[in-house]
Every structure is written in structure tokens, then in C-alpha cells.
C-alpha positions as CSV (number, residue, x, y, z in Angstrom):
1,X,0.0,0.0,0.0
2,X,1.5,3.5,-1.1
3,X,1.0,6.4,1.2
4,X,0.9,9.5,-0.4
5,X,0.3,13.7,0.2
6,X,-2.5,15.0,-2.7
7,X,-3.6,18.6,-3.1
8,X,-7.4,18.5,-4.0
9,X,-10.0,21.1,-4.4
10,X,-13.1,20.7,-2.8
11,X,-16.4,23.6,-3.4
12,X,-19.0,23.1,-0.8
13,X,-21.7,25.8,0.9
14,X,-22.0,26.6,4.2
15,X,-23.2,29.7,5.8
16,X,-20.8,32.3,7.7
17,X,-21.7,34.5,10.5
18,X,-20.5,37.7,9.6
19,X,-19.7,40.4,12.5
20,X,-22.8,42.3,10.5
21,X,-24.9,39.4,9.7
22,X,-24.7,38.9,13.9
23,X,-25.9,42.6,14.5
24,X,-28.6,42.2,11.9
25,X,-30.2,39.4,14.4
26,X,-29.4,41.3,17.1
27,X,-31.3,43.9,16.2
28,X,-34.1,42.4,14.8
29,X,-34.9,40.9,18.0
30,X,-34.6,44.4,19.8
31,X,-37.2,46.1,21.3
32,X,-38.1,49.9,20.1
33,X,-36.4,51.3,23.5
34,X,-33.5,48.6,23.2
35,X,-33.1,49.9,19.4
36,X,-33.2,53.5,20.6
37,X,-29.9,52.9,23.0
38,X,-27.8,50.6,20.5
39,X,-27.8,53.3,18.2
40,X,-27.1,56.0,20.8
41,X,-24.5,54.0,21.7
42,X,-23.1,53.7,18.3
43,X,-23.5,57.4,17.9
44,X,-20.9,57.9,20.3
45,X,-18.5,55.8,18.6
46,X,-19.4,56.6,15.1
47,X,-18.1,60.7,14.3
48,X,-20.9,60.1,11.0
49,X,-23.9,59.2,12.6
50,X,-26.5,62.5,13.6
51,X,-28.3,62.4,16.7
52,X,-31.6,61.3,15.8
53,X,-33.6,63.6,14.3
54,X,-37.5,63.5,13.7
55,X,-37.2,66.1,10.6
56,X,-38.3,64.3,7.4
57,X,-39.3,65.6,4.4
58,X,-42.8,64.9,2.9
59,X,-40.8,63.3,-0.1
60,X,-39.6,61.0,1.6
61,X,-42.7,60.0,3.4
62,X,-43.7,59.1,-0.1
63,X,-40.5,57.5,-1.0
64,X,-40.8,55.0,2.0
65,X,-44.4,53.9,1.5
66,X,-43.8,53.1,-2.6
67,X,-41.2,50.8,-1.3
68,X,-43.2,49.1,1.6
69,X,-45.3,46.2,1.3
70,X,-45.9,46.5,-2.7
71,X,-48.5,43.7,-2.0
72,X,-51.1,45.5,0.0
73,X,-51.8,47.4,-2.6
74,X,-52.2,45.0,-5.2
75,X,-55.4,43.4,-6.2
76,X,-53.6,39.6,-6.3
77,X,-53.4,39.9,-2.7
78,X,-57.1,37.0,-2.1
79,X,-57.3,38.6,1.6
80,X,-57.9,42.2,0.9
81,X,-60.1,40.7,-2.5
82,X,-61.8,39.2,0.2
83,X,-62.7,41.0,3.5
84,X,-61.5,44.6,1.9
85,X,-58.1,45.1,4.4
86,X,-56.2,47.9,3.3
87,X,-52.5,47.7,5.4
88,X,-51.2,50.4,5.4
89,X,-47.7,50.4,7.1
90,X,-45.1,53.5,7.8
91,X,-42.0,54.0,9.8
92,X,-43.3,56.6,11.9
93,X,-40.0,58.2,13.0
94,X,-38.4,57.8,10.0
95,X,-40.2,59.2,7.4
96,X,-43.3,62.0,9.3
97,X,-42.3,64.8,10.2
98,X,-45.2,65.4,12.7
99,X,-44.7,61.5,14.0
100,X,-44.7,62.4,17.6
101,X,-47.9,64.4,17.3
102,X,-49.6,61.5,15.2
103,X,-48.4,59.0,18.1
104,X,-49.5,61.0,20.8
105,X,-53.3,61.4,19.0
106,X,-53.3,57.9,18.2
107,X,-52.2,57.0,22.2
108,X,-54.8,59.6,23.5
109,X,-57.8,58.5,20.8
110,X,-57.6,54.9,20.4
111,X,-60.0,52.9,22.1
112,X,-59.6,50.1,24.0
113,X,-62.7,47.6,23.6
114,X,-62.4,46.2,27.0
115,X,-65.7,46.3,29.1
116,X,-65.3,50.0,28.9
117,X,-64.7,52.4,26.5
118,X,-60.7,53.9,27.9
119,X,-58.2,55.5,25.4
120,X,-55.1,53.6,24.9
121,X,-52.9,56.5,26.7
122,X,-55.3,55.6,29.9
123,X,-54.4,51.7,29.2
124,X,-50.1,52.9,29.4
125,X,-50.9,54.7,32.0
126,X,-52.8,53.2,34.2
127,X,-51.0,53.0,37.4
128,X,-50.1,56.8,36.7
129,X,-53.2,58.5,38.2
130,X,-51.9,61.1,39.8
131,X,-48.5,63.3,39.2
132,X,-48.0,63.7,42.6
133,X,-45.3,60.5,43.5
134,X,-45.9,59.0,46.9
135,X,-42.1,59.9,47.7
136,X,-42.7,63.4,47.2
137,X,-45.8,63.1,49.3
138,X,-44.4,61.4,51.9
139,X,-41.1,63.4,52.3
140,X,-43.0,66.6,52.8
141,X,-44.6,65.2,55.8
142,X,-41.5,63.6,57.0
143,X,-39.9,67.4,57.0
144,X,-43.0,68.9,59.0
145,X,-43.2,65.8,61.5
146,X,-39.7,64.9,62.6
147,X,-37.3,68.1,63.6
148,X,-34.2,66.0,64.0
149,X,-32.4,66.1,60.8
150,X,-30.6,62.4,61.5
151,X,-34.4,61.5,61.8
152,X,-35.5,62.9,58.5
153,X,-33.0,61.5,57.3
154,X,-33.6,57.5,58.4
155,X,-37.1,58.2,58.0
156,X,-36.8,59.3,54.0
157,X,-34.7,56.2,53.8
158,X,-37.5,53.9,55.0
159,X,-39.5,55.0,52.4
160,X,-36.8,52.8,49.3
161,X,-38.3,49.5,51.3
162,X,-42.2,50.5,50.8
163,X,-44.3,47.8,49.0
164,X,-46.0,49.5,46.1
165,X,-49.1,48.8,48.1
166,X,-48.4,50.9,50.9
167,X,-47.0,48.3,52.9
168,X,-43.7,47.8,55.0
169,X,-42.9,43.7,54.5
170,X,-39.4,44.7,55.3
171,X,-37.7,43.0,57.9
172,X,-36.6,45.8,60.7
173,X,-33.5,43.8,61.1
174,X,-32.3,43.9,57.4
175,X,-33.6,47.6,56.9
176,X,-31.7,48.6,60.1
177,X,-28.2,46.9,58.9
178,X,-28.6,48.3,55.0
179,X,-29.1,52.0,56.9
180,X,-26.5,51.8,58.9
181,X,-28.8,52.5,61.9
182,X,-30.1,51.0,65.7
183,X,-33.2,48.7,65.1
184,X,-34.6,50.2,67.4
185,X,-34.2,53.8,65.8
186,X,-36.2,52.1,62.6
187,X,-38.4,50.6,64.9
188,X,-39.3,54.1,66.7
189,X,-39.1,55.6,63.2
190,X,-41.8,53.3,61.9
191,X,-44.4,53.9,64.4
192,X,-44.1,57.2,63.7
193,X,-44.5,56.8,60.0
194,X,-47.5,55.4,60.0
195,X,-49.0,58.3,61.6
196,X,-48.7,59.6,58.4
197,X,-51.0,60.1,55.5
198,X,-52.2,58.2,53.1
199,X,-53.7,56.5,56.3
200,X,-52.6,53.0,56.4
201,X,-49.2,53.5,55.3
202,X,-46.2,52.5,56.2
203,X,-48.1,49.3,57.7
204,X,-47.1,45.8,57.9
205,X,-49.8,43.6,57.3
206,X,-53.1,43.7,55.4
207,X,-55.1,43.6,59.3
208,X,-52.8,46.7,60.6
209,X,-53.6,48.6,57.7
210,X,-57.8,48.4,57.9
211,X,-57.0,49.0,61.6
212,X,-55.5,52.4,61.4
213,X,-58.3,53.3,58.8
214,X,-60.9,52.3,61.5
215,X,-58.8,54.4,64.4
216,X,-58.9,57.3,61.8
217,X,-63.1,56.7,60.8
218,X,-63.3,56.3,65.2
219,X,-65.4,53.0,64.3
220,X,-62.7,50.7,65.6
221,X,-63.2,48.5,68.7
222,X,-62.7,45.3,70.3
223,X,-65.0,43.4,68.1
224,X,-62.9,45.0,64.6
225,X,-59.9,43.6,66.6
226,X,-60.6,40.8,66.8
227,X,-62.0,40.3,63.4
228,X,-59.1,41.7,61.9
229,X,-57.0,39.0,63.9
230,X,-59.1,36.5,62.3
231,X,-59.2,37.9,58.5
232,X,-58.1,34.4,57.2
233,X,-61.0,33.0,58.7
234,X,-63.3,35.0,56.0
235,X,-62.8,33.4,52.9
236,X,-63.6,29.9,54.1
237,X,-67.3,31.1,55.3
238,X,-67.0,30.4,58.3
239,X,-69.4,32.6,59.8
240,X,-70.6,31.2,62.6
241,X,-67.4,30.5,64.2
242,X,-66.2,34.2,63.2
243,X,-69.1,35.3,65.2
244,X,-68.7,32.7,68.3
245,X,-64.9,34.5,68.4
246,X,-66.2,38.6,68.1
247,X,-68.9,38.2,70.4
248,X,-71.2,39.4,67.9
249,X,-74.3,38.3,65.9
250,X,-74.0,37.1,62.8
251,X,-76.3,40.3,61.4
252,X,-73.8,42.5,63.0
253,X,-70.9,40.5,61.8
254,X,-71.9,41.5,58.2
255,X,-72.4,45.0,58.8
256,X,-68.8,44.9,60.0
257,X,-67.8,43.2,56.9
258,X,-69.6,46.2,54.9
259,X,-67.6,48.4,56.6
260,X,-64.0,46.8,56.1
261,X,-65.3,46.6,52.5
262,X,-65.3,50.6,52.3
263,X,-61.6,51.0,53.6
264,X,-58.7,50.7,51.0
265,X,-56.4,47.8,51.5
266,X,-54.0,49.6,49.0
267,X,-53.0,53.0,50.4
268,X,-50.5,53.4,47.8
269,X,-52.3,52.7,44.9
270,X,-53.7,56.5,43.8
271,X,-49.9,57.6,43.2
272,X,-47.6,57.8,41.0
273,X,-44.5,55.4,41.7
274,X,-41.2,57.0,40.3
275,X,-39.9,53.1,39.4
276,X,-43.4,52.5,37.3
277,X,-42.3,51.9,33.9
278,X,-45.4,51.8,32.0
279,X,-44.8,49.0,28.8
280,X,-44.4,51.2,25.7
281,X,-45.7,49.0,22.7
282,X,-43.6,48.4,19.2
283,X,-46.6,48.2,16.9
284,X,-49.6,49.6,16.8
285,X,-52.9,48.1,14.8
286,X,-55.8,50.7,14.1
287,X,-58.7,50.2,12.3
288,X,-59.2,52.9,9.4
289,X,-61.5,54.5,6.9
290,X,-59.7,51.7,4.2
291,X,-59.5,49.1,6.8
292,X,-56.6,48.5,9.0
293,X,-53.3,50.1,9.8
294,X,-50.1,49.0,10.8
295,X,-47.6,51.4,12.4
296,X,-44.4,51.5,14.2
297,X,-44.6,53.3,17.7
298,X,-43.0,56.5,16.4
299,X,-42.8,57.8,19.5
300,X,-39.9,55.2,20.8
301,X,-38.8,53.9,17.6
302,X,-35.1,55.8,16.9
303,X,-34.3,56.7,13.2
304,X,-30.4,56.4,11.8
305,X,-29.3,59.6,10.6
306,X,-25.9,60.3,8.6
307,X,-24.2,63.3,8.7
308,X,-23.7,63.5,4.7
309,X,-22.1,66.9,5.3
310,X,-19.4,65.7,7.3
311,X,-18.8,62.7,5.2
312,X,-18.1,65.5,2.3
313,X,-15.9,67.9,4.0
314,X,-13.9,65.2,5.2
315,X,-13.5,63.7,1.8
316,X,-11.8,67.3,1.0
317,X,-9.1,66.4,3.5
318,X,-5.7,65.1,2.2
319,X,-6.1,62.5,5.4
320,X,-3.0,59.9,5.5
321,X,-3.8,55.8,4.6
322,X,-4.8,55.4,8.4
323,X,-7.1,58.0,9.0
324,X,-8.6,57.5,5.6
325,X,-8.9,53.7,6.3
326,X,-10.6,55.0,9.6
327,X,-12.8,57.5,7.5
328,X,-14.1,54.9,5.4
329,X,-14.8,51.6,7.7
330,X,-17.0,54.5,10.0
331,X,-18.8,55.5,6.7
332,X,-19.7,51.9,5.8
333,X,-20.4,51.2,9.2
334,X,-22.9,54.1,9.3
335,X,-24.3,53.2,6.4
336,X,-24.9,49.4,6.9
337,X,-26.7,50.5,10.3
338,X,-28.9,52.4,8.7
339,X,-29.7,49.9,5.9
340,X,-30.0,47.1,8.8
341,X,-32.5,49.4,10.8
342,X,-34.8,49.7,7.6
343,X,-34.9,46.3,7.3
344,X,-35.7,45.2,11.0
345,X,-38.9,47.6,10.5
346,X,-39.4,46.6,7.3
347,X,-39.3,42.7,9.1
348,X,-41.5,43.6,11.9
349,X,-44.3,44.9,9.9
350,X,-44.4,42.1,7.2
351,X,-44.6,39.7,9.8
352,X,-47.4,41.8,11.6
353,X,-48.8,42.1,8.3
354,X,-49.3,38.3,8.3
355,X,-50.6,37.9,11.6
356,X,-53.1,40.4,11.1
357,X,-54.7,38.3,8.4
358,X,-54.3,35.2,10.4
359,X,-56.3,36.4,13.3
360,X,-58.5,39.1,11.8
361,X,-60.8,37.4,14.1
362,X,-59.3,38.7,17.0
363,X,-58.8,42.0,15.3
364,X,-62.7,42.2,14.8
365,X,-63.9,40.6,18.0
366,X,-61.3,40.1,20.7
367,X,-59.6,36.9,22.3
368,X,-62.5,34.8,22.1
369,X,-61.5,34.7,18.0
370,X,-58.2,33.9,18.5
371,X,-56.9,31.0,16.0
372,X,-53.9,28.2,17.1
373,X,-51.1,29.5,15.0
374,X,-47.5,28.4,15.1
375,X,-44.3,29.9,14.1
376,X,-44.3,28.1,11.0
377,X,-47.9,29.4,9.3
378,X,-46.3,32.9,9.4
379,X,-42.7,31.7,8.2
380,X,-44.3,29.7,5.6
381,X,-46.1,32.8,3.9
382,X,-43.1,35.4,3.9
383,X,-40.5,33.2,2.8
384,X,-38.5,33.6,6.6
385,X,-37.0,31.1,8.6
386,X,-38.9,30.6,11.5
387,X,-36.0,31.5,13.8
388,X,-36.7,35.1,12.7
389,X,-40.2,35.2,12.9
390,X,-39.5,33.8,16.2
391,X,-36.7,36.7,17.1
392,X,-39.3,39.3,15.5
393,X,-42.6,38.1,17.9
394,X,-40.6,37.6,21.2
395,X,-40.0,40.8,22.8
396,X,-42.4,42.8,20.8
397,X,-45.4,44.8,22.5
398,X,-48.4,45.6,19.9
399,X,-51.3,47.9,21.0
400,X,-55.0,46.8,19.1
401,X,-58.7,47.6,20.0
402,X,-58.0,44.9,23.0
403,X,-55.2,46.3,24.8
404,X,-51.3,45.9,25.2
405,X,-50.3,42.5,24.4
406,X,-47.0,40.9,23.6
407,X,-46.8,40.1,19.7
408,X,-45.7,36.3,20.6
409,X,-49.2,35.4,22.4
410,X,-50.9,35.3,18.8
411,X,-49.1,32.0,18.4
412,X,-51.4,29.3,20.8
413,X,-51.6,25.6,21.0
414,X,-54.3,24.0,19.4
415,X,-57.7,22.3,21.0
416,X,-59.1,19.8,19.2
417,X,-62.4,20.1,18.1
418,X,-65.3,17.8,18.2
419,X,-66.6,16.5,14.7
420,X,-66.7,18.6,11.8
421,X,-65.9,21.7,14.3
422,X,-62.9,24.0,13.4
423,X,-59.8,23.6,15.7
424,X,-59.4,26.3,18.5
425,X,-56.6,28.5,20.2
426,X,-55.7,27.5,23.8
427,X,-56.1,31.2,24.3
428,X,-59.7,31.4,23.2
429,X,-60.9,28.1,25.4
430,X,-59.1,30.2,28.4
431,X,-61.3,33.2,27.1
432,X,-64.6,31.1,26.8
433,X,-64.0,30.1,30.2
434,X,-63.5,33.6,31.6
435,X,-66.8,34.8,30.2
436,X,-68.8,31.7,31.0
437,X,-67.2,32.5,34.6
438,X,-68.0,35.9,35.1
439,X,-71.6,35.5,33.8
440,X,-72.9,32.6,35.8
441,X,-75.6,33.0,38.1
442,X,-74.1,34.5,41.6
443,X,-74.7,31.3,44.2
444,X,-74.7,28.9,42.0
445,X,-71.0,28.9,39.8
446,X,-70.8,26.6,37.3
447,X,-68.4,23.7,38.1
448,X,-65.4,22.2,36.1
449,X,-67.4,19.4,34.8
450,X,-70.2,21.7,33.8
451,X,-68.1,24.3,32.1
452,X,-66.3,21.4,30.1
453,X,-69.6,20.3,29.0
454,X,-71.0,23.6,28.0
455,X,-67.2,23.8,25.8
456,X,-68.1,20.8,24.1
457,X,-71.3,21.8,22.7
458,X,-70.3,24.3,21.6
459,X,-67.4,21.9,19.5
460,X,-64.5,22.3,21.8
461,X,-63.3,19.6,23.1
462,X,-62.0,19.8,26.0
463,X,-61.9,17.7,29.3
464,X,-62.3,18.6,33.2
465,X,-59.0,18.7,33.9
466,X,-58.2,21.1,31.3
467,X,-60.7,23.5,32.1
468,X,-59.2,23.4,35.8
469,X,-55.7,23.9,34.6
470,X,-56.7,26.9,32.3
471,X,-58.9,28.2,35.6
472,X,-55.9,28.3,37.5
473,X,-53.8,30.2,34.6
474,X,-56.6,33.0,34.7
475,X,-56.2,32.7,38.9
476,X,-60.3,32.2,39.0
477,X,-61.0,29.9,42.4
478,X,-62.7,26.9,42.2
479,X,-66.6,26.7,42.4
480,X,-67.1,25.8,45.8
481,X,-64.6,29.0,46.9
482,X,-66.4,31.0,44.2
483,X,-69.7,29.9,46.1
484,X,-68.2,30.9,49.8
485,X,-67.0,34.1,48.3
486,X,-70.6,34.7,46.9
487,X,-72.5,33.9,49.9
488,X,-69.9,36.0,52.1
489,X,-70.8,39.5,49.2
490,X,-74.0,38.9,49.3
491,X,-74.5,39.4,53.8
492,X,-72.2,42.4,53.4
493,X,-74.3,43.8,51.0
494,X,-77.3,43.6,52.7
């Protein structure tokens, strides 16, 4: 057997991760907000990329919607031949010059089909009632109730530990070493604080905090004491035994019930918390005078802007090799961002685009309507892998008729239906069972076995144990605690 060296040559594809192809995924699977500090960041590092800038002309509004989505407006497209959509889709900071005015309408007019008729700024916003933070609030009673500055200044501390309810759960112990401080200085400090108003703060339990609203209504009294000690007696029904402990009738037990029902268990709540980050969606879906329209949040989404000027006055330079090497890789650098950014939006819309005509139903009517959809029905229809439609949906917030809802909870498992029924989302059996829930008769809530039946005939099929496990995802108590809970509403109505 001879050995033997040989030179050979071999061709064979393969797929190489480029240091730009990398970023591209990167930033496809950014959020607006993420986006918005990537490219600040690369602004500091890059001498030819503009701070962004929301000053576009009305030409190249134009420009940007010729190019986008082609197919919307064509009359091959079967879905707008067939229900009449008209998707209209623009990259609101790129290419409006008013885009933060449009955003701020479209926040402040949208409505939200929800049980009640709320603008989408008031969905955002929701936990922002008032512009007054607790902090503030509290600080300027801390500096008319305690003189001794080394006081203040424990006391404003406290405040970081506050539950956003109101409540101190802090340990004493662990609050006292963080501070620096005695335990028994927080300790003293504490009391004092929960003097302060909104009454009820600053307490440490749910039972401390109705008491201090009693002391401060001058309806509290032995009875409320011990009632209060006993407040995870309630829920079980128990009524007879609550009453046997307070020394009270069971007609009076109620009307003390009535009352407890009046104070706020939350005294935090009305304010606005300084950490609350209200979710800022990526898309938004409205309905139109042509149908429906698809929009980036202009109001978050950042735009790429090159400095064209100083890209000519440096080419005037007589710069050496090195800092014209330099010159040119941040050029093409600047340039490739900005290509890469119109293509993420360009992504994120013509995959939004698809969903939308996948669940129209939802669209129209709300999560009962939801369809099962995987990853693969989208990919499938925009020539994508699924990876990126899968990098596209995960992070991404989208704002429709039904509220805030991340983009990736359009794709739901599949129920089986019974015979010649349609298959159904996961999501819409969860929704069925919400409304079948909340509109039973009060004192007599439908059980697990009933609700699956009433799912069946109406073709989804679906067994007891699944509707238990989707009653727990939606945090809905069984029917016998539902019953209890009924019973207990109804004496402390009366």
C-alpha cells in the first residue's frame, strides 16, 4: 500500500456568521427602546452618525411607503379581495415629520374595547393616576413631622423599602443593617411613620392597615380587633365561628364586613410610583377608513441619521492611509446600520402584516377569536426562517382595540375540536371560560365538569381537567370558593 500527500480542491456551501450578519439578528430581535440605546450608543462611537432627528421631508414619506409592502396594494393579494383590508404600514420616525404628534393622537384617541370604552394612553398609563409620586408626598410630611435632621434622614430612607401597596414587608432587622442605623431607631421611626397620610401606610400587614383606617373613621373596637386577627378565617365562610370569636351576631358581623369593605387595602395605589415603567408597545394596529393600519410606535422607535455633510468635507481632507482607512470603515459602518434598521422595520411589519390576516378574528372581535397559529404558518407565507419570525414576535409589544399584548401570544396551541368543528386557540378556550365564569348566576358557579360540557357543545373539546388547569392560569378559584365568596358578598351587601 503506497502512502501519499495530494492537493485536491473541494467547493462546498456553508453559511458564515459575519460580525454584520450577527448585528442584523441582534437587532431584529430588539425592542423599540433597546433599538433606541444601540444606536445612541453607536453614535458615540461613530463621528458620522446624527443624533436622531424626527425632521423628514414629505418626499420622503412618499418615497418610503412606494417601497413598503408593494403587495397591499395589489389586487392579487385574495385577503384584501376578500374581506377589503387595506394595510397600510409606515415607519413613523423615519419618514413623518409630525410622527410624535400622530403618536400622541393615536395614544390619546384609540379605544380600547375592554368592558369599557378607555383611550389607549389611559391603558399605558394606568397606574399613573396622579402626578404627585408617593415619595414626594411622603417626604414633605417627613420634613413637617420629625425636627431632628438624623431622623428625617432615616425616616426618607424607609420610604426605598415600601411595598408598592403601601406596605412595609421589610424586615426591621435587614432595613436597620442596609441604613447603617439601631433597630430600634427604625423601629421608633416606623411607628411614627405610620401616623402619616395616606392613612394606612407605612403598615405591615393587610389587618394593621384596615385598623388604622378604623382608628382614623373612630369606628374601631374590640370586636374590629378581633376580626381583623381572624381575617383568614373569612374566605372559608365560616361565619358562625367568626361570630362565636367577636362576640357578635352574625347580622352585625356582616355590617362589620360592609364596613371593612369601604376602607382601602392599597394605600399606595392612587400615586404615581417614580420606578413605574409603563410598557411602551412596538406596533400599533388601528382600524381605518380603508380598513386597518399597521404602524411602528413613532414615539420610541429611533431613526439612523448620517451626517452626509461631514462625510463630504472630510473627503476634501488630504487624510493619511490610516485615518482615511478609519474614514471609510465608520462610513460603511454608518451606512450598513442604517440599511440594517430599515430592514428590521421593514421585518416587523411584514410579519405583523401576516398575523393580522391570520387572526382578523381577534382584530374584529377580541380573544374569544383567537386562531392556534404556530411559528411556521407565518414563516411559511413570507418566505422567513422561522428563527426570525421567532426573534421578530418575542420581545415585541403591539397595541390593538384589545389592549397591550406581547406580539408572541398570537401563536397558541391548538384544542381539538369535536366533529366537523374547526380547531381552536388554547387562548380562546381560556377566554370562553373567563366569560362563561364571570356571567354565571351569583350562588350557583358553574363547576369544572359543567363548564367542560357547555365547551363541548359548543365543538371544543376539552376535558375537566383542562378546564381546571386553564382556571388556575386565569387565577379564577374553584366553584365551591367561588360559592363561599358569593355567599360572604352577598350578607355584606345587605
Amino acid at each position: 500500500m503506497k502512502l501519499g500527500q495530494q492537493l485536491k480542491i473541494k467547493q462546498n456551501q456553508s453559511l458564515i456568521m459575519t460580525p454584520q450578519l450577527q448585528q442584523a439578528i441582534k437587532l431584529l430581535q430588539l425592542t423599540n427602546i433597546e433599538l433606541s440605546d444601540f444606536i445612541d450608543k453607536a453614535q458615540l462611537e461613530n463621528p458620522f452618525l446624527k443624533e436622531n432627528s424626527q425632521t423628514i421631508t414629505k418626499k420622503s414619506v412618499e418615497e418610503k411607503n412606494s417601497d413598503t409592502y408593494e403587495n397591499m396594494n395589489s389586487s392579487l393579494d385574495p385577503l384584501k379581495n376578500d374581506s377589503r383590508l387595506d394595510l397600510e404600514n409606515t415607519f413613523d420616525s423615519h419618514i413623518s415629520s409630525n410622527s410624535k404628534i400622530e403618536n400622541k393622537k393615536l395614544f390619546d384617541k384609540e379605544v380600547i374595547r375592554s368592558g369599557s370604552n378607555k383611550s389607549a394612553g389611559e391603558v399605558i398609563e394606568k397606574t399613573l393616576k396622579h402626578k404627585v409620586s408617593l415619595r414626594d408626598y411622603i417626604i414633605n410630611q417627613i420634613n413637617l413631622n420629625f425636627k431632628n435632621s438624623y431622623s428625617k434622614t432615616v425616616a426618607i430612607g424607609m420610604i426605598d423599602y415600601l411595598h408598592p401597596s403601601g406596605w412595609f414587608i421589610s424586615s426591621t432587622c435587614e432595613v436597620a443593617k442596609e441604613l447603617n442605623v439601631e433597630i430600634s431607631i427604625v423601629e421608633k421611626t416606623l411607628s411614627k411613620l405610620k401616623n402619616l397620610e395616606p392613612v394606612g401606610i407605612f403598615s405591615q400587614n393587610l389587618a394593621e392597615c384596615l385598623k388604622y383606617q378604623l382608628i382614623d373613621n373612630k369606628q374601631f373596637n374590640q370586636h374590629f380587633g378581633i376580626l381583623l386577627e381572624n381575617l383568614h378565617i373569612l374566605p372559608s365562610g365560616k361565619f358562625k365561628q367568626i361570630c362565636k370569636l367577636c362576640k357578635v351576631s352574625e347580622e352585625k358581623l356582616f355590617q362589620m364586613i360592609k364596613i371593612l369593605k369601604t376602607l382601602n387595602p392599597k394605600p399606595a395605589e392612587h400615586f404615581n410610583q417614580e420606578n413605574t415603567n409603563a410598557d411602551q408597545p412596538d406596533i400599533i394596529v388601528k382600524r381605518s377608513a380603508k380598513g386597518w393600519r399597521i404602524d411602528l410606535n413613532g414615539s420610541t422607535l429611533p431613526s439612523v441619521n448620517i451626517d452626509e455633510n461631514y462625510i463630504e468635507e472630510m473627503n476634501n481632507y488630504n487624510l493619511d492611509e490610516k485615518g482615511n482607512a478609519f474614514a471609510l470603515e465608520k462610513i460603511g459602518e454608518a451606512r450598513w446600520l442604517k440599511k440594517a434598521v430599515d430592514q428590521r422595520n421593514k421585518t416587523i411589519l411584514k410579519v405583523t402584516s401576516e398575523i393580522l390576516k391570520k387572526q382578523i378574528g381577534f382584530f374584529r372581535h377580541g380573544f374569544s377569536h383567537m386562531k392556534p397559529m404556530i411559528l411556521k404558518d407565518i414563516s411559511d407565507k413570507i418566505g422567513m426562517h422561522e428563527s426570525t419570525v421567532s426573534r421578530v414576535t418575542n420581545s415585541k409589544l403591539i397595541l390593538t382595540e384589545w389592549g397591550i399584548m406581547p406580539l408572541k401570544n398570537f401563536f397558541s396551541a391548538s384544542i381539538s375540536g369535536s366533529e366537523n368543528s374547526e380547531l381552536h386557540a388554547a387562548s380562546a378556550v381560556r377566554e370562553t371560560i373567563k366569560n362563561l365564569i364571570s356571567s354565571e348566576i351569583t350562588g350557583k358557579p358553574l363547576s369544572d365538569d359543567k363548564l367542560a360540557g357547555i365547551l363541548n357543545k359548543e365543538g371544543m373539546d376539552v376535558a375537566r381537567r383542562t378546564v381546571a388547569k386553564y382556571r388556575d392560569m386565569l387565577n379564577i378559584p374553584s366553584s365551591s370558593q367561588r360559592r363561599k365568596q358569593a355567599r360572604l358578598m352577598k350578607f355584606a351587601s345587605n
